[in-house]
C-alpha positions, 0 to 999 in steps of 0.5 A: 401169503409168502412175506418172504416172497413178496419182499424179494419182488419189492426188491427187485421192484425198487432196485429195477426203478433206480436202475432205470432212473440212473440209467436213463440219467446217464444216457441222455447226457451222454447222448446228448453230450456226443450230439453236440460234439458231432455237430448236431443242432442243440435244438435237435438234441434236445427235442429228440434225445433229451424229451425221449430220455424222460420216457425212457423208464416208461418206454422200456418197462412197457416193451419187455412187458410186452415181451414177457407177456405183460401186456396190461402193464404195456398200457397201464404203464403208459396211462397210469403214468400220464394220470399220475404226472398230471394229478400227483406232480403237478398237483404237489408241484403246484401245493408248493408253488403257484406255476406260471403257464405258457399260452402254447402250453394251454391252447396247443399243447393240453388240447394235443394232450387230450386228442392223442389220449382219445386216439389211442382210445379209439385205437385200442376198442378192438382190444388191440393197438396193432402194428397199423396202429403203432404206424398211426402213433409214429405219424403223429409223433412225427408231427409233433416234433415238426411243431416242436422244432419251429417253435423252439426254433422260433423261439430260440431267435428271440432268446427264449430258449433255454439250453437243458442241463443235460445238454450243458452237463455232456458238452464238458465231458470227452467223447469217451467218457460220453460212450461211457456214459451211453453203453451203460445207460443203456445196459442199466435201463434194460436190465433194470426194466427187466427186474422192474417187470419181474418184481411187478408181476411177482407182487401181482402174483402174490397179491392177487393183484392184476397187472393193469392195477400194477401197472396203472400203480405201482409201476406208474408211479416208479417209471414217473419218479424222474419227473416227481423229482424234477418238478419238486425240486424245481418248485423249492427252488422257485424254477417251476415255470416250465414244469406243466409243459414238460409233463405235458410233453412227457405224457404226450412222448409216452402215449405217441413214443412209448406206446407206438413203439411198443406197437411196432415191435409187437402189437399190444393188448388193449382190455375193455378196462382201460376205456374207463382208464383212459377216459379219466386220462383225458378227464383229468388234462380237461381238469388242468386245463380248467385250472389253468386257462383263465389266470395262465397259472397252475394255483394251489387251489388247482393243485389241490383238485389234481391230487383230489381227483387222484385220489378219486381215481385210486379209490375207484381202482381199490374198490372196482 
C-alpha cells in the first residue's frame, strides 16, 4: 500500500468536506438573506433554499459522482447519509438529551420517510434509477413541499413557527455582501464535491474498497456532518426539540432532491446491493418510530438502540 498516496486522498477527502460544509453554510445565507430582500416569503425560503441547503453536500458529491462515473457513491452517498442521520445523529443526540417529538413528526413525516425509502427501492430493481424515475422523485418532492408550506403556513398563524438562523443572519447584511456570499458558496461546494470524490475513490483505489462501501461510509459520514454538528450542539445546549423532524426532513430532501436530481441529469446505477441497503433504511426509521411513538420522545434508551443498530449494520458491511 502506497502511505503516501493514500494520505494525499484523505487530504483531499477532508479538505473537500470543509469545502462543502462552509460552502453550503454561506450560500444558504446568502440566498436566503437575498430572498428576503426581494420580497419572497420567509416561509418559501425557508422550505426551499434553507431545508435544500442541508442537502447540499449530499446533493453535490452524488452528481459529480455521477459524472465521474461514481455511481455507487451516487446512491450509497444518499443512503448511507440517511442510515447515519438517523442512527448515528440522532442516536448521540438522543444519549445526551431526551428529544421531544412532534405528532406530525411521527405519523406523517417518519411514515413519508419510510415510503420514499421503498420507492426508490422499487425504482431502483432494474439496476437503474432513470430520468422517468427521476421525474417520479421530483413529483413526490413537489408534493412534499405542498404539505410543508400549509403546514408551516398553518403553523405560522398560530405563532409556532420559528424564523431559521439563517434566515435572521442574511436579513442583516447588503445585497452585495449576499452575492458575495452566493458566488462563493457555490464555487466552494463544486470544487469542494469534486476533491471530495477524487479522495473517495482515491482511498477506494488503494484500499481495495469499493465505492458503495465509500459511499455508504466514509463519504456518508462527511456529507452529514452539517447535520452532526447542529444536533449536538443543539442538544448541549437543551435546543434539541426539533432535532428529529429536521433529520427526518434532510433524508427525505436527500432521497427526493438529491437523488431525483441526479436522475434527471444522468440516470444512475442501482447495484443489487444496495436492496439490502435500503432495506436497513427503512429498518432503521421503522426503529425510530418505535422509539418515539408511545412517550412523543426520543430517550437515551432509544438513542442507544439507534447507534447499536448502526453499529449492526457496519459489521455487516465490514464482513459482507
Amino acid at each position: 500500500m502506497d502511505i503516501l498516496s493514500l494520505l494525499k486522498f484523505i487530504l483531499f477527502l477532508v479538505v473537500g468536506f470543509a469545502l462543502l460544509v462552509k460552502g453550503a453554510d454561506w450560500f444558504v445565507e446568502g440566498a436566503a438573506g437575498l430572498a428576503v430582500k426581494l420580497g419572497i416569503p420567509e416561509i418559501i425560503v425557508g422550505l426551499t433554499i434553507v431545508a435544500m441547503g442541508t442537502s447540499a453536500p449530499e446533493a453535490a458529491v452524488s452528481i459529480t459522482s455521477a459524472f465521474k462515473g461514481s455511481a455507487d457513491i451516487t446512491i450509497g452517498n444518499v443512503v448511507g447519509s440517511n442510515i447515519m442521520n438517523v442512527a448515528i445523529i440522532l442516536g448521540l443526540t438522543a444519549v445526551i438529551t431526551t428529544i421531544a417529538v412532534l405528532k406530525t413528526t411521527i405519523f406523517i413525516d417518519i411514515p413519508f420517510t419510510l415510503a420514499v425509502t421503498l420507492v426508490l427501492l422499487v425504482l431502483g430493481l432494474d439496476g437503474q434509477v432513470s430520468r422517468v424515475d427521476g421525474v417520479i422523485l421530483w413529483v413526490l418532492f413537489i408534493g412534499y413541499l405542498a404539505y410543508l408550506f400549509i403546514w408551516t403556513k398553518k403553523n405560522k398563524d398560530n405563532g409556532e413557527a420559528e424564523e431559521s438562523d439563517e434566515i435572521e443572519a442574511g436579513k442583516k447584511l447588503p445585497i452585495w455582501k449576499l452575492l458575495c456570499l452566493i458566488v462563493i458558496g457555490v464555487v466552494l461546494i463544486v470544487f469542494g464535491s469534486n476533491v471530495a470524490v477524487d479522495g473517495a475513490k482515491g482511498i477506494a483505489k488503494i484500499c481495495g474498497m469499493s465505492d458503495r462501501l465509500i459511499g455508504l461510509t466514509i463519504v456518508a459520514l462527511g456529507t452529514s456532518l452539517p447535520e452532526l454538528v447542529t444536533s449536538v450542539t443543539a442538544a448541549r445546549r437543551g435546543s434539541a426539540d426539533l432535532a428529529v423532524g429536521n433529520i427526518v426532513g434532510s433524508n427525505i430532501f436527500n432521497i427526493l432532491f438529491v437523488v431525483g436530481t441526479s436522475a434527471l441529469i444522468i440516470p444512475v446505477t442501482f447495484q443489487a446491493a444496495f436492496i439490502v441497503d435500503s432495506i436497513i433504511a427503512a429498518v432503521v426509521m421503522v426503529i425510530l418510530f418505535l422509539c418515539v411513538v408511545r412517550k412523543k420522545e426520543l430517550n437515551r434508551l432509544g438513542g442507544f438502540v439507534l447507534l447499536i443498530s448502526y453499529l449492526a449494520y457496519f459489521i455487516y458491511l465490514l464482513v459482507k
